[in-house]
DRENDO-1510 file (C-alpha; in Angstrom, 1 decimal, always signed):
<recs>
REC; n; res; u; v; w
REC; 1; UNK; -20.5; +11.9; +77.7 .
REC; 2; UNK; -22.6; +10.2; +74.8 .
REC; 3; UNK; -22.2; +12.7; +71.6 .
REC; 4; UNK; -25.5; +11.0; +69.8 .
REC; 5; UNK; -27.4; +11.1; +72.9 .
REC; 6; UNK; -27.0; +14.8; +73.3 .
REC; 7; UNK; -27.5; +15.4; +69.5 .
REC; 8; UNK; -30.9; +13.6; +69.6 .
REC; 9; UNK; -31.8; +15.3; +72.7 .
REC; 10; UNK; -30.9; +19.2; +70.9 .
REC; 11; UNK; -33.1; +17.5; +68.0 .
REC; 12; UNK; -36.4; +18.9; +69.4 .
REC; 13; UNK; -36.8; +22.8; +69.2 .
REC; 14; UNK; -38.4; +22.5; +72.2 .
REC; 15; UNK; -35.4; +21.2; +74.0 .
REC; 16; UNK; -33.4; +23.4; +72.8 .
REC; 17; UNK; -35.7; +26.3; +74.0 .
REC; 18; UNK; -35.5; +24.9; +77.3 .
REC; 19; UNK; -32.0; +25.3; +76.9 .
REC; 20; UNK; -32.3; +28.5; +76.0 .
REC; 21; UNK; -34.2; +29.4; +79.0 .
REC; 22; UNK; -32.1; +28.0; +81.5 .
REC; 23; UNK; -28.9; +30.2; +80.1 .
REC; 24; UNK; -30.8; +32.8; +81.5 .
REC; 25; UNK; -33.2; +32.0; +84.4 .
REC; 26; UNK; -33.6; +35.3; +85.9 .
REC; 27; UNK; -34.9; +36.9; +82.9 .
REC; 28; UNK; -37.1; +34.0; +81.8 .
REC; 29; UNK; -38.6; +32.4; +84.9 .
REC; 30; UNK; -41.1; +33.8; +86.9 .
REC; 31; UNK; -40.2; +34.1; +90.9 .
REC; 32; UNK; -40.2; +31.1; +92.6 .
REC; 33; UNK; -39.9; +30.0; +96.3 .
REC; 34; UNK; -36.2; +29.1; +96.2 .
REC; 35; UNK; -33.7; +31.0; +94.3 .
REC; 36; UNK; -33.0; +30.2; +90.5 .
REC; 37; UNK; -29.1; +29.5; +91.8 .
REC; 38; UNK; -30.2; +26.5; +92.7 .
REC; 39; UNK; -32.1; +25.7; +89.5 .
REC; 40; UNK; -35.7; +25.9; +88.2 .
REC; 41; UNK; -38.4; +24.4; +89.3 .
REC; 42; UNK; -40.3; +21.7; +86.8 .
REC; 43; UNK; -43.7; +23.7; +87.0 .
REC; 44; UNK; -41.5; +26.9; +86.0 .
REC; 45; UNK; -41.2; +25.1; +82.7 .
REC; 46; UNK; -45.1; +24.7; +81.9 .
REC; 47; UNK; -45.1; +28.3; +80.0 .
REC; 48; UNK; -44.3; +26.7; +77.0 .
REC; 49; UNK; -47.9; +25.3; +76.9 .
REC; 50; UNK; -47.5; +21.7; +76.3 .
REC; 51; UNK; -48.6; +19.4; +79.3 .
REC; 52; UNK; -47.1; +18.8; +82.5 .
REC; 53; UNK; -46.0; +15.2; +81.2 .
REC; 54; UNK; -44.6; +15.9; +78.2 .
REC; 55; UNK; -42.6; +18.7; +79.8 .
REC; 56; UNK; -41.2; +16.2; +82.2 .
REC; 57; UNK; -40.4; +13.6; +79.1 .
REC; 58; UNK; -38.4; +16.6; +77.7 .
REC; 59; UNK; -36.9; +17.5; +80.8 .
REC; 60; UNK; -35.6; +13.9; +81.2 .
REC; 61; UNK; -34.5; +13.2; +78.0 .
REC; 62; UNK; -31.8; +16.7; +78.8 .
REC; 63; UNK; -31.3; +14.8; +81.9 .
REC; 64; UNK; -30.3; +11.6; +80.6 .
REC; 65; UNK; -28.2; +13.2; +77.6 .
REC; 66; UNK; -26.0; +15.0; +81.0 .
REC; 67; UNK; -27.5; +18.5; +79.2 .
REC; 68; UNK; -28.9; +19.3; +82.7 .
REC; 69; UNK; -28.5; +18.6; +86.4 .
REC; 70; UNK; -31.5; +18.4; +89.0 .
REC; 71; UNK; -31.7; +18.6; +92.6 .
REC; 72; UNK; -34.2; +17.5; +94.6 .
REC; 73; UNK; -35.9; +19.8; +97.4 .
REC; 74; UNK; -38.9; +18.4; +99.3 .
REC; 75; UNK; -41.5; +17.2; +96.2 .
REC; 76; UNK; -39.8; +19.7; +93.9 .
REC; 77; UNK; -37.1; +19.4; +91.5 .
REC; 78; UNK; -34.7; +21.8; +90.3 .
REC; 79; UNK; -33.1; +21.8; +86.5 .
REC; 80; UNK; -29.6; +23.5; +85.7 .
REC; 81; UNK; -27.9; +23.5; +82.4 .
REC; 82; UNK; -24.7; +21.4; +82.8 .
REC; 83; UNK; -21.8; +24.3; +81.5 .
REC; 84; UNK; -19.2; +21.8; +81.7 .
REC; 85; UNK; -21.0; +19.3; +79.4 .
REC; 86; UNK; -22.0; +21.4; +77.4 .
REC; 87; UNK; -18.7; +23.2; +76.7 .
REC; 88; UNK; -17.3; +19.8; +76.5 .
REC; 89; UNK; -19.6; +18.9; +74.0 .
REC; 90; UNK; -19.0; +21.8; +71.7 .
REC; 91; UNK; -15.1; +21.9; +72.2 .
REC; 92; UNK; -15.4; +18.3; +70.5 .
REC; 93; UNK; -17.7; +19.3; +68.0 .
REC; 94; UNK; -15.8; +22.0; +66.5 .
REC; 95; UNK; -12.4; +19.9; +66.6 .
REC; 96; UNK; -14.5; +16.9; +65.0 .
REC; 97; UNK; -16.2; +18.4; +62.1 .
</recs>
């Protein structure tokens, strides 16, 4: 786990409103084909009106900081929030500072 790449990628509010989302799929995400178990699909994440680019750059950047976890179904990918990395994260943020 890399502490400063997480804390850069919760730097951006809308990041973190991804984040947000993803704690609770069900109540945020429209229906989609496959069920939000197994994630949400990358076009599910267009509602916050920025382009479909720059929601993939934000969606990555989560990605790389081990925030979420995708799986691939056909063309489509699905995002989770990683619980364990999170928790992990903010165990070692409370006992650090």
């Amino acid at each position: 786990m890399d502490e400063l790449k997480i804390v850069k990628a919760l730097a951006h509010p809308v990041r973190m409103d991804i984040l947000k989302w993803l704690k609770e799929p069900e109540k945020h995400f429209g229906i989609q084909e496959h069920p939000v178990g197994l994630g949400v699909c990358a076009n599910q994440f267009q509602r916050c009106g920025l382009a479909q680019s720059t929601v993939s750059s934000h969606l990555a950047t989560l990605s790389r900081a081990g925030l979420v976890t995708t799986r691939r179904i056909g063309q489509w990918i699905f995002y989770k929030r990683n619980e364990e990395t999170i928790a992990v994260f903010l165990k070692g943020l409370m006992r650090d500072l």
